[in-house]
Backbone as CSV, one residue per row, in Angstrom:
resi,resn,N_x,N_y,N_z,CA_x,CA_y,CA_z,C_x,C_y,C_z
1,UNK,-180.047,-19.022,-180.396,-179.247,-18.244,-179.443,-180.129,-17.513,-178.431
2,UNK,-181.091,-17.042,-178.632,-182.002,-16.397,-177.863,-182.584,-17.457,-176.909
3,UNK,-182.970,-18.599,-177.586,-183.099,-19.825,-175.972,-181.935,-19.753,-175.284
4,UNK,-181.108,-19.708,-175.327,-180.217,-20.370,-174.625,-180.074,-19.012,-173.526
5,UNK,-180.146,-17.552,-174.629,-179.948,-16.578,-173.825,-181.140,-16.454,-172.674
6,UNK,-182.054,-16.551,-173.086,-183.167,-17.020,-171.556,-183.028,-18.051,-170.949
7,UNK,-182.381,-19.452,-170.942,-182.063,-20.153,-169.909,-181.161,-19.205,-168.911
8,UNK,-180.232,-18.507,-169.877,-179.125,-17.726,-168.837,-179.600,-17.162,-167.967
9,UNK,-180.660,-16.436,-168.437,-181.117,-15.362,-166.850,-182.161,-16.126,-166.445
10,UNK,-182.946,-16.974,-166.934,-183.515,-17.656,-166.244,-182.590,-18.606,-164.802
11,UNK,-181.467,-18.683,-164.997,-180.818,-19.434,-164.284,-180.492,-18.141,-162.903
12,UNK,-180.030,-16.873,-163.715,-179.516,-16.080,-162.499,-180.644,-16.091,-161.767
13,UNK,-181.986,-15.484,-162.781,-183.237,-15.470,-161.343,-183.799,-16.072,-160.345
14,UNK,-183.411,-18.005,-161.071,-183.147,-18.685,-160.183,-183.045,-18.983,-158.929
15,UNK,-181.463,-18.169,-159.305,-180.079,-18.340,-158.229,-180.403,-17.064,-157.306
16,UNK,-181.084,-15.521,-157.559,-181.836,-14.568,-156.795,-183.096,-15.160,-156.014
17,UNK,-184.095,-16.028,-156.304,-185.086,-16.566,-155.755,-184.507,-17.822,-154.706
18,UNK,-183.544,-18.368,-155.178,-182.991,-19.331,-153.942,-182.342,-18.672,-152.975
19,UNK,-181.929,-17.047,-152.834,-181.849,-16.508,-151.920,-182.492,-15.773,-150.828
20,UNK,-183.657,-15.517,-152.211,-185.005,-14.254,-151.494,-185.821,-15.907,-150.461
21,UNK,-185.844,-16.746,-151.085,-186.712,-17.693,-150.493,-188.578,-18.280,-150.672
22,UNK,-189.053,-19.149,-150.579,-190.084,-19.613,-151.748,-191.375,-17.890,-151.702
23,UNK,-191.632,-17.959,-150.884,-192.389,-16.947,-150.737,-192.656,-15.783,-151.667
24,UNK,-191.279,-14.858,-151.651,-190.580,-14.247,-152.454,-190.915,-14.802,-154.136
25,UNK,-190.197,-15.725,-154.199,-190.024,-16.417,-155.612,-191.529,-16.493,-156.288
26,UNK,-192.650,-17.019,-155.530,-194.029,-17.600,-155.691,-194.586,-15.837,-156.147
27,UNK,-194.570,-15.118,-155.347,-194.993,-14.025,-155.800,-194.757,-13.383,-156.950
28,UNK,-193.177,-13.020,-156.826,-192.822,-12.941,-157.956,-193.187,-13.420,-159.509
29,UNK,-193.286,-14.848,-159.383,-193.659,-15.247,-160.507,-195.067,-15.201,-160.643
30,UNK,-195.936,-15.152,-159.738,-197.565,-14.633,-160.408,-197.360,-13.013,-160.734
31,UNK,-196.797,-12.319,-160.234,-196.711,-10.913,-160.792,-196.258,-10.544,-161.913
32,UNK,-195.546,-11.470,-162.925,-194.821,-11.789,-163.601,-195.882,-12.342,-164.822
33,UNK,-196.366,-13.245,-164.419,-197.762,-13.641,-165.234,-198.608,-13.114,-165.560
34,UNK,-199.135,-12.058,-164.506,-200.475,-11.664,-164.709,-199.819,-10.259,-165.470
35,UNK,-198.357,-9.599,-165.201,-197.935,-8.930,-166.413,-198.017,-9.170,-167.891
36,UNK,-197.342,-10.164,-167.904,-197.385,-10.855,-169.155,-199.013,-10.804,-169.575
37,UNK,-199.792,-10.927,-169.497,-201.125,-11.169,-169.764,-201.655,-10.043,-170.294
38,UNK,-201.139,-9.294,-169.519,-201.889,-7.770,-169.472,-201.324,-6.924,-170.291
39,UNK,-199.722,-7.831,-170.791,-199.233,-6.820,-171.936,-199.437,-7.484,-173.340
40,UNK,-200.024,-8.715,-173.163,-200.479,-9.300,-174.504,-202.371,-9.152,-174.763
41,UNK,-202.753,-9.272,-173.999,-203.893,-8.709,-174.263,-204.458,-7.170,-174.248
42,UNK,-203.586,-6.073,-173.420,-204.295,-5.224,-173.664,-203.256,-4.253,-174.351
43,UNK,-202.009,-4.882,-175.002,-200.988,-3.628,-175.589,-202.032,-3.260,-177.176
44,UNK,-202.286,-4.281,-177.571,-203.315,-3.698,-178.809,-203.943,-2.527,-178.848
45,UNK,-204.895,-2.676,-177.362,-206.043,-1.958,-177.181,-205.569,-0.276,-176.933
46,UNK,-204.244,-0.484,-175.792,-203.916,0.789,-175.080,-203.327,1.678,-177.231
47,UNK,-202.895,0.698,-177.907,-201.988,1.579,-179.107,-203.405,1.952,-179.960
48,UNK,-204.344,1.913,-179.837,-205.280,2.085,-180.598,-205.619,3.682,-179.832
49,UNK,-205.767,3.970,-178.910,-205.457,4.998,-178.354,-204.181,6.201,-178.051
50,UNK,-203.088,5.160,-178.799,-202.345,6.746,-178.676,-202.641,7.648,-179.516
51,UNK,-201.929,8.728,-178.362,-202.469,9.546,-179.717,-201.387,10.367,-180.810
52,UNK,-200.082,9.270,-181.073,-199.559,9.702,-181.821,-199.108,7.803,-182.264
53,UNK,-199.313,7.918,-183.741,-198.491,6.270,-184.110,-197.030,6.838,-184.571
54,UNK,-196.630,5.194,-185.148,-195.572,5.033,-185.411,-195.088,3.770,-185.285
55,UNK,-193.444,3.340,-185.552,-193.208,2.431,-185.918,-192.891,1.700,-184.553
56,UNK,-193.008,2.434,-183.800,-192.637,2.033,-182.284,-193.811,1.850,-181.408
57,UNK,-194.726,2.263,-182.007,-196.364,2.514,-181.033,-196.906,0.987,-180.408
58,UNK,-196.422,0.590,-181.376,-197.115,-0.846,-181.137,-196.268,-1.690,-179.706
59,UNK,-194.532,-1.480,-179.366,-193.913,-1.982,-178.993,-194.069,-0.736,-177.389
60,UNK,-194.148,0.281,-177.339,-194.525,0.754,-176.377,-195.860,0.592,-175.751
61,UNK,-196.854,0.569,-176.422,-198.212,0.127,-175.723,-197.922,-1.228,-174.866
62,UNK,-197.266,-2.069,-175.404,-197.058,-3.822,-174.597,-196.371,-3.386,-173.833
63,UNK,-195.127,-2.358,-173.722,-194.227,-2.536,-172.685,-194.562,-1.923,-171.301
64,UNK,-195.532,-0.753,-172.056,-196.001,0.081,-170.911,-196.965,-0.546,-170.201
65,UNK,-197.959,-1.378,-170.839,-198.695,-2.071,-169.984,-198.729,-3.440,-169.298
66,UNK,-197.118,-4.068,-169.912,-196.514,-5.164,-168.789,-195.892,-4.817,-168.057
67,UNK,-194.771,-3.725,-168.000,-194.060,-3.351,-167.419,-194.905,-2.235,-166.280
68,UNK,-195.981,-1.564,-166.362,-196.402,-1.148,-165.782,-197.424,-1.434,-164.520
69,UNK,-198.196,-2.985,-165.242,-198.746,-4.449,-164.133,-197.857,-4.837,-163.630
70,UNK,-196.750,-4.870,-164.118,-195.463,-5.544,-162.904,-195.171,-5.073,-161.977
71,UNK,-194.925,-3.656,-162.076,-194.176,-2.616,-160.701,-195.311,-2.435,-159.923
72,UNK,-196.670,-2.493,-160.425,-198.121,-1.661,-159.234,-198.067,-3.286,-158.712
73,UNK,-198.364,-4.142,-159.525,-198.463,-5.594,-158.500,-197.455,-5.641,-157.612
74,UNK,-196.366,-5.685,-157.949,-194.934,-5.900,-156.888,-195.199,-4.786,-156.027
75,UNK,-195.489,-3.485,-156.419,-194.808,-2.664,-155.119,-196.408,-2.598,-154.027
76,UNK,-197.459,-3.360,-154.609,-198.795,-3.940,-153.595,-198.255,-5.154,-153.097
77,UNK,-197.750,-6.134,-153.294,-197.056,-7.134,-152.507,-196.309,-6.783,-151.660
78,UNK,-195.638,-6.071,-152.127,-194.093,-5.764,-151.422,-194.787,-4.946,-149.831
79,UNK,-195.855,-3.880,-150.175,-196.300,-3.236,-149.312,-196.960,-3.972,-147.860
80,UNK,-197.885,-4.972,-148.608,-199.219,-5.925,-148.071,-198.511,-6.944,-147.990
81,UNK,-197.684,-7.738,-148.280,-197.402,-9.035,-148.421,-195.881,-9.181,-147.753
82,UNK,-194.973,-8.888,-148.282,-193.951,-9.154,-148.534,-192.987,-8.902,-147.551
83,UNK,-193.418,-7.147,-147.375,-192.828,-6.696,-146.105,-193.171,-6.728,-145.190
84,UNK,-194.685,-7.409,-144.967,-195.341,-7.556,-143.622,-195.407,-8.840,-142.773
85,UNK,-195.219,-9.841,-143.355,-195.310,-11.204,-143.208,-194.254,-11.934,-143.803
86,UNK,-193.688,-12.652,-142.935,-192.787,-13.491,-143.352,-192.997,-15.021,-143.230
87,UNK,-193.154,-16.254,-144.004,-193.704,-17.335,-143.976,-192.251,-18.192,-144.175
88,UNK,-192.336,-19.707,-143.382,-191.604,-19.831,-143.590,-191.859,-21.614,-143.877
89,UNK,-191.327,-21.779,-145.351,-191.650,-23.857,-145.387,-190.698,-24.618,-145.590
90,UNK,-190.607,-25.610,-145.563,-189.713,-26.603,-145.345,-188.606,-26.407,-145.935
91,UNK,-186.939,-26.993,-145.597,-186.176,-26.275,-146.405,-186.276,-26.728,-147.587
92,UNK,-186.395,-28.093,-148.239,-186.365,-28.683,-149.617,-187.426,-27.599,-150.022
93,UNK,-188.542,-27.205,-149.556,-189.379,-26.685,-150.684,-188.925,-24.930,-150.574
94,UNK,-188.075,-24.430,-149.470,-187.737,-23.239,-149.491,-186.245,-22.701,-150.741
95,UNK,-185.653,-24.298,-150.322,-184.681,-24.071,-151.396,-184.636,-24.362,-153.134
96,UNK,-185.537,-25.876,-153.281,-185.032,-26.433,-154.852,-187.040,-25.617,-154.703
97,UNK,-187.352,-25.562,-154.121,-189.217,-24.760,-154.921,-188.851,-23.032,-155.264
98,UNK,-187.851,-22.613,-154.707,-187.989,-21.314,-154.529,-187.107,-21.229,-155.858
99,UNK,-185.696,-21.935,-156.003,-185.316,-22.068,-157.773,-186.137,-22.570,-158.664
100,UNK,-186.978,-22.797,-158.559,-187.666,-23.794,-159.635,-188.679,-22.521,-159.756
101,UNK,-189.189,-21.613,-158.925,-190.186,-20.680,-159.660,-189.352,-19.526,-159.837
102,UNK,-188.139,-19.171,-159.361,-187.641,-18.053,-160.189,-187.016,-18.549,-161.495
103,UNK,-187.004,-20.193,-161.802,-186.069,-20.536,-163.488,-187.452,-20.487,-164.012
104,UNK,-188.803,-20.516,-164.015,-189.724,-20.247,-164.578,-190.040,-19.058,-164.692
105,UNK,-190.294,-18.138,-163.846,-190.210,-16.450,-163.536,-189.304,-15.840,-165.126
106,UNK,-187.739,-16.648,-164.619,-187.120,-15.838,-165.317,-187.104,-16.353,-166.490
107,UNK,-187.699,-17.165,-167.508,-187.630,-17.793,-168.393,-188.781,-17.044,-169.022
108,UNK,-189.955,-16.627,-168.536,-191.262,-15.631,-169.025,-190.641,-14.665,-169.178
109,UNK,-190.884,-13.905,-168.450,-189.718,-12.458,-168.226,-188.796,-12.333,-169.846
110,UNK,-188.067,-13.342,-169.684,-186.939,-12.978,-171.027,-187.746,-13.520,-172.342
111,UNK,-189.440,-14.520,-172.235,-189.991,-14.863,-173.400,-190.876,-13.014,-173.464
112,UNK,-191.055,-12.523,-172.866,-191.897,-11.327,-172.915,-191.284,-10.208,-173.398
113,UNK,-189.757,-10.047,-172.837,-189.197,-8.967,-173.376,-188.448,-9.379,-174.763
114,UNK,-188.322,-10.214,-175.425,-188.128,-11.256,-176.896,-189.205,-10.975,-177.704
115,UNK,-190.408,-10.810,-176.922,-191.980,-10.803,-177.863,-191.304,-9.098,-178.494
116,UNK,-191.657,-8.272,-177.070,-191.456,-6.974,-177.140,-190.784,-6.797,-178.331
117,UNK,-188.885,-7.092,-178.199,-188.130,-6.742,-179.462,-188.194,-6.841,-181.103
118,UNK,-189.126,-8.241,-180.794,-189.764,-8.765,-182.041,-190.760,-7.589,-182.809
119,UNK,-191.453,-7.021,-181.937,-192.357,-6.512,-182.060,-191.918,-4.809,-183.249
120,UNK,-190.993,-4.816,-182.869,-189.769,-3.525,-183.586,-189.468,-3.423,-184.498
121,UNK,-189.228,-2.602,-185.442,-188.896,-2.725,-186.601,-187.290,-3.533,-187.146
122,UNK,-186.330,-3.361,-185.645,-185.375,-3.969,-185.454,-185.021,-4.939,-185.612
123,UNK,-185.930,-6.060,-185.180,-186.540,-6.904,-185.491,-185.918,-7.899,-187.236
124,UNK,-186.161,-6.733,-187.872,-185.632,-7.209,-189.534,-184.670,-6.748,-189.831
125,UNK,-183.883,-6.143,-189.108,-182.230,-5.832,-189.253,-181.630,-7.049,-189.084
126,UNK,-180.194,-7.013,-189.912,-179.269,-8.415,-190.506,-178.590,-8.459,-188.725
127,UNK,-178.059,-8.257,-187.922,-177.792,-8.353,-186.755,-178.726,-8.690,-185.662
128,UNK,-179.612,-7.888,-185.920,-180.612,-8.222,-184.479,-181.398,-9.555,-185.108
129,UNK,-181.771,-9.835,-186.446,-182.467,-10.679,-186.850,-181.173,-12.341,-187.248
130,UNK,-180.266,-11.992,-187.150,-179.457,-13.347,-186.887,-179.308,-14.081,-185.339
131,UNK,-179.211,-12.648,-184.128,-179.313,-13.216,-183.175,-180.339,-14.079,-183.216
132,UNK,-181.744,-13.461,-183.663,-183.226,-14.207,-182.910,-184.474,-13.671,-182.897
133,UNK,-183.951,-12.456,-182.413,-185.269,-11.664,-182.241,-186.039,-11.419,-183.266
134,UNK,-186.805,-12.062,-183.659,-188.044,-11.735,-185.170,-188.877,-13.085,-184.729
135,UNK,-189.937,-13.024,-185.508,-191.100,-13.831,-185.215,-190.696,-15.716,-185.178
136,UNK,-189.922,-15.837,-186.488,-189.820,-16.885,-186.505,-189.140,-17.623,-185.945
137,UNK,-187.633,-16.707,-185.782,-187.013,-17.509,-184.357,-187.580,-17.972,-183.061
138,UNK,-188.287,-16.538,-182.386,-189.053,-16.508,-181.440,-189.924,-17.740,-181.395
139,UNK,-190.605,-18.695,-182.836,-191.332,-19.496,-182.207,-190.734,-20.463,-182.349
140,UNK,-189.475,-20.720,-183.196,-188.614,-22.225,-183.474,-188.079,-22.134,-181.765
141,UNK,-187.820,-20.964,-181.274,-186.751,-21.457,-180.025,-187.839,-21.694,-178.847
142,UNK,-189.324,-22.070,-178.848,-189.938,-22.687,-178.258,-190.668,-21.507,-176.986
143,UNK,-189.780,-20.507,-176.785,-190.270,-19.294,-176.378,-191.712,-18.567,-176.479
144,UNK,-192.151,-19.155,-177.647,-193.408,-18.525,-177.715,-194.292,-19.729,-177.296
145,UNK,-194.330,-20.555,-177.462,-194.478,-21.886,-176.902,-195.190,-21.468,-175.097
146,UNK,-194.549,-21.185,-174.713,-193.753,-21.016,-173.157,-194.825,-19.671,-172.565
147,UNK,-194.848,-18.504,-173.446,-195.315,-17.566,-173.184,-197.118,-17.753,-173.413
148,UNK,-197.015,-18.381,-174.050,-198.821,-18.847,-174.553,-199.327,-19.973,-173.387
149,UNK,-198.614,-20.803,-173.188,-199.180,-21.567,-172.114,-199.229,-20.975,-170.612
150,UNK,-198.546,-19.785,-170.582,-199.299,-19.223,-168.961,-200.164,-18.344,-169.162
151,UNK,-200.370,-17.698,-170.893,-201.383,-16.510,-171.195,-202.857,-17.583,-171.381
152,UNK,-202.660,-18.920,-172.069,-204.144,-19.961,-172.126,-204.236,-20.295,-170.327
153,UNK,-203.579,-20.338,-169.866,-203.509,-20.728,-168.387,-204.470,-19.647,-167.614
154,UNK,-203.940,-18.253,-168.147,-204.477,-16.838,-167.305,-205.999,-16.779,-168.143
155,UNK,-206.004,-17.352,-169.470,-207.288,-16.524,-170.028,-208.100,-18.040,-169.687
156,UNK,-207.936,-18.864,-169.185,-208.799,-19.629,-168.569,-209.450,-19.106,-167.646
157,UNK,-209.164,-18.547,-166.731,-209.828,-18.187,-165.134,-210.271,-16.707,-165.481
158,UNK,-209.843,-15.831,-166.257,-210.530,-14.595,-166.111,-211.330,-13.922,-167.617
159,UNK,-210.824,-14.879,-168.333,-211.701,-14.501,-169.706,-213.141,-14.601,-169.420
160,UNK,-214.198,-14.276,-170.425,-215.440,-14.611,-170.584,-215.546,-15.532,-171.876
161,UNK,-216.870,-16.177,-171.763,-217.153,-17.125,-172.591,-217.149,-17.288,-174.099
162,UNK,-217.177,-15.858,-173.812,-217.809,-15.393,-175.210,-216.570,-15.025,-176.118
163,UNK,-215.905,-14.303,-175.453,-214.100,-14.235,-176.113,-214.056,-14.546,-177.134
164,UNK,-213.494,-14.167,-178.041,-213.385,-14.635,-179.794,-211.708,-14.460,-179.946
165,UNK,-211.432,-13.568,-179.079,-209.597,-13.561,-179.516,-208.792,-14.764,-178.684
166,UNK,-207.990,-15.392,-179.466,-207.477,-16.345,-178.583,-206.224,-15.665,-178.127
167,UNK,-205.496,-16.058,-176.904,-203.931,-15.266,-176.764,-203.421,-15.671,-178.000
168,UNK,-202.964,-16.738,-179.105,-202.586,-17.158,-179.997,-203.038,-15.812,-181.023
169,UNK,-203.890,-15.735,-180.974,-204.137,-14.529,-182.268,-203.742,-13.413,-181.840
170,UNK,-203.996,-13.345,-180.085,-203.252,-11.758,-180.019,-201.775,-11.291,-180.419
171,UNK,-200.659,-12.972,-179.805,-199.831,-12.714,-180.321,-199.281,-12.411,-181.598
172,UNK,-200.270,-13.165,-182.310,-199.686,-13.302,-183.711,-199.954,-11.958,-184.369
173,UNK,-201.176,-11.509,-183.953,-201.610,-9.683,-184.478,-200.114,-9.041,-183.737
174,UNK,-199.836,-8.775,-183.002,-198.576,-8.508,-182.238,-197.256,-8.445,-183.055
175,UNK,-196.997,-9.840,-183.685,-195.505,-10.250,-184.488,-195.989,-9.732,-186.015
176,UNK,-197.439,-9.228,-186.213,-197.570,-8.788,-187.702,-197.019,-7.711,-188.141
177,UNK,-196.623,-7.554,-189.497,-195.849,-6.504,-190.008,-197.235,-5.328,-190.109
178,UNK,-197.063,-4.145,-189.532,-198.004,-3.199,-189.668,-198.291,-2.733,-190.762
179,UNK,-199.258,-2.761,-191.905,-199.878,-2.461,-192.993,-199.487,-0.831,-193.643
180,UNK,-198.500,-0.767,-194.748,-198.067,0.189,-194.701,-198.959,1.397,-195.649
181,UNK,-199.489,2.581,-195.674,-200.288,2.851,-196.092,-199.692,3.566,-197.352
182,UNK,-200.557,3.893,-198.246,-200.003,4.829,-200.002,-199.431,6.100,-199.630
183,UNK,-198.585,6.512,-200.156,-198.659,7.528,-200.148,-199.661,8.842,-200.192
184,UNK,-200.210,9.647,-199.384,-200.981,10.507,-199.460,-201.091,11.490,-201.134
185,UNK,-202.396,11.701,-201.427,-202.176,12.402,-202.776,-201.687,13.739,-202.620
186,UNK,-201.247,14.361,-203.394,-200.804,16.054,-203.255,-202.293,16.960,-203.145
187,UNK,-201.992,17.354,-202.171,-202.854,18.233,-202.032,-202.807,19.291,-203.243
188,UNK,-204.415,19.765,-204.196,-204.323,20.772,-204.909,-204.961,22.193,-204.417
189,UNK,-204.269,22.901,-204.944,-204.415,24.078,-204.919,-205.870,23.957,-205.204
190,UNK,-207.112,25.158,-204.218,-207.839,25.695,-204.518,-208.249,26.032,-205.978
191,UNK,-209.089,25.417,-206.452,-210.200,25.722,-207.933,-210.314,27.148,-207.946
192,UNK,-209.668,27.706,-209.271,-209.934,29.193,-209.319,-210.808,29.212,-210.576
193,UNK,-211.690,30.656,-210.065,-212.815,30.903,-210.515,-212.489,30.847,-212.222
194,UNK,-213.174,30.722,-213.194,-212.608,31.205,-214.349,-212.525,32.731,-214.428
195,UNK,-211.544,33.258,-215.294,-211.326,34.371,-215.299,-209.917,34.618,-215.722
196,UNK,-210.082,35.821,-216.458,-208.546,36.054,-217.702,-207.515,36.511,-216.333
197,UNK,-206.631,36.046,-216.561,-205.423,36.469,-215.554,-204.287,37.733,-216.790
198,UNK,-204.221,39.216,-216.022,-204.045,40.079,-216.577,-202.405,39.369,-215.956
199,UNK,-201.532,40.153,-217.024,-199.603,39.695,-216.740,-199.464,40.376,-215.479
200,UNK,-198.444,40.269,-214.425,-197.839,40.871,-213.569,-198.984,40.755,-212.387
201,UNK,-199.652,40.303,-212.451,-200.866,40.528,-211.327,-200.916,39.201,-210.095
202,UNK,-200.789,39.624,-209.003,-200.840,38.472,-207.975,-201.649,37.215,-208.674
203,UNK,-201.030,36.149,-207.937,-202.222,34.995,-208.396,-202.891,34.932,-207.323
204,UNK,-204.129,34.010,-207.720,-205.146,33.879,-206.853,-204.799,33.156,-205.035
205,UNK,-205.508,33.286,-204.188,-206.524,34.392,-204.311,-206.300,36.083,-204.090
206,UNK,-205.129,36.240,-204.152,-204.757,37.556,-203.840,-204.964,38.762,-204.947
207,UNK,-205.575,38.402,-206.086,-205.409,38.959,-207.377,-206.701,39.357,-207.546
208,UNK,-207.145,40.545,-207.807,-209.052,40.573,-207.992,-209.300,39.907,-209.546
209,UNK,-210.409,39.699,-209.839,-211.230,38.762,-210.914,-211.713,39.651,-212.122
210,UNK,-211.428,39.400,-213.261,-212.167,40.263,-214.150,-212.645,38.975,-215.435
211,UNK,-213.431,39.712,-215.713,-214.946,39.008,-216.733,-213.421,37.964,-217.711
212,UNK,-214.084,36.708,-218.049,-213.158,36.068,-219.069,-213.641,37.003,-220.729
213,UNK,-213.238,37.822,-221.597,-214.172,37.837,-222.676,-213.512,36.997,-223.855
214,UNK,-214.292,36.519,-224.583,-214.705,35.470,-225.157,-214.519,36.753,-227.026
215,UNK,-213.820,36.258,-228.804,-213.547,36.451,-229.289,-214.688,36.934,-229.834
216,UNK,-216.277,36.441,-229.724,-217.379,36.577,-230.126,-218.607,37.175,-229.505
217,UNK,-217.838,37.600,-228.273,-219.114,38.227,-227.565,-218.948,39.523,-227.552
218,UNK,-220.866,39.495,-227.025,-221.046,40.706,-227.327,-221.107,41.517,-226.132
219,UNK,-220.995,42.396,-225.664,-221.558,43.031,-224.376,-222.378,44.346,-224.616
220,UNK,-223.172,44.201,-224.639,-224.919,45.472,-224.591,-224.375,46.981,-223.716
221,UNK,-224.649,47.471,-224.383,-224.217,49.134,-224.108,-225.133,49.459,-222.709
């Protein structure tokens, strides 16, 4: 159900890009990519830095840092590009090119925000997890599929050589269930000194200390 639900808006964005026109559409969908990229490779890094966790930490670090490459790229296009220049190509490639990169656009887009939900504890609820959203749907409905081949695409041209994480492992660290830790031990009370505790008397440390004596001792005049 979740494929089908991203063909759907993949289709409206489409049907928005066959209006905006190829230009429009082309941009869009690299801004779109290089989001995606930036929220699978660096949502790890940014949650290792918050400075508060939780069960949500993990799903806000990705969103904030795709969703946040999306709007600074777009609203630098939009500024430099978009609103300044207007280009104009043939109609076949203005009309069926300009749908064809917003049904791709919008087909990432809805594989990215799918990763995201996955990513939730929600995720393993009997409702949200019949629709789709959990790991394994996500990769039977080919979606993850989809989202890895423009992240191997992106970490071709700007990775280094040396790289040891593949996007494949980032995702998969991503869809992992977060390691739940023991319960903390009880904190104990402060070690009190030895010493006879007289009845009625504050306890420690508020209580002053007197000698333990012992049935056999002696104490020297």
């Amino acid at each position: 159900m979740v494929f089908w639900i991203g063909i759907l808006v993949a289709v409206c964005l489409a049907y928005s890009a066959f209006k905006l026109g190829f230009y429009q559409a082309w941009t869009t969908l690299f801004n779109a990519v290089i989001a995606v990229y930036v929220g699978v490779r660096l949502g790890p890094w940014i949650e290792s830095f918050a400075p508060v966790g939780g069960d949500y930490s993990r799903t806000l670090a990705v969103l904030a840092a795709g969703l946040g490459t999306f709007l600074i790229l777009h609203g630098i296009s939009y500024v430099f590009l978009i609103g300044q220049f207007e280009v104009t190509f043939p109609r076949g490639i203005n009309t069926l090119g300009s749908a064809l990169l917003g049904f791709l656009a919008g087909l990432l887009i809805w594989s990215f925000a799918t990763l995201v939900i996955c990513t939730t504890p929600l995720s393993e609820k009997g409702f949200v997890k019949e629709i789709g959203f959990n790991g394994e749907n996500f990769e039977q409905a080919k979606l993850q599929s989809y989202l890895l081949w423009w992240c191997n695409f992106v970490d071709k041209i700007v990775a280094s050589g040396d790289s040891s994480a593949s996007p494949q492992q980032a995702v998969k660290d991503l869809l992992s269930k977060p390691k739940k830790h023991g319960k903390p031990a009880d904190v104990n009370e402060p070690n009190e000194p030895k010493g006879s505790v007289e009845p009625n008397e504050p306890k420690y440390p508020f209580r002053p200390l007197t000698m333990r004596r012992e049935p056999n001792m002696i104490i020297p005049p």
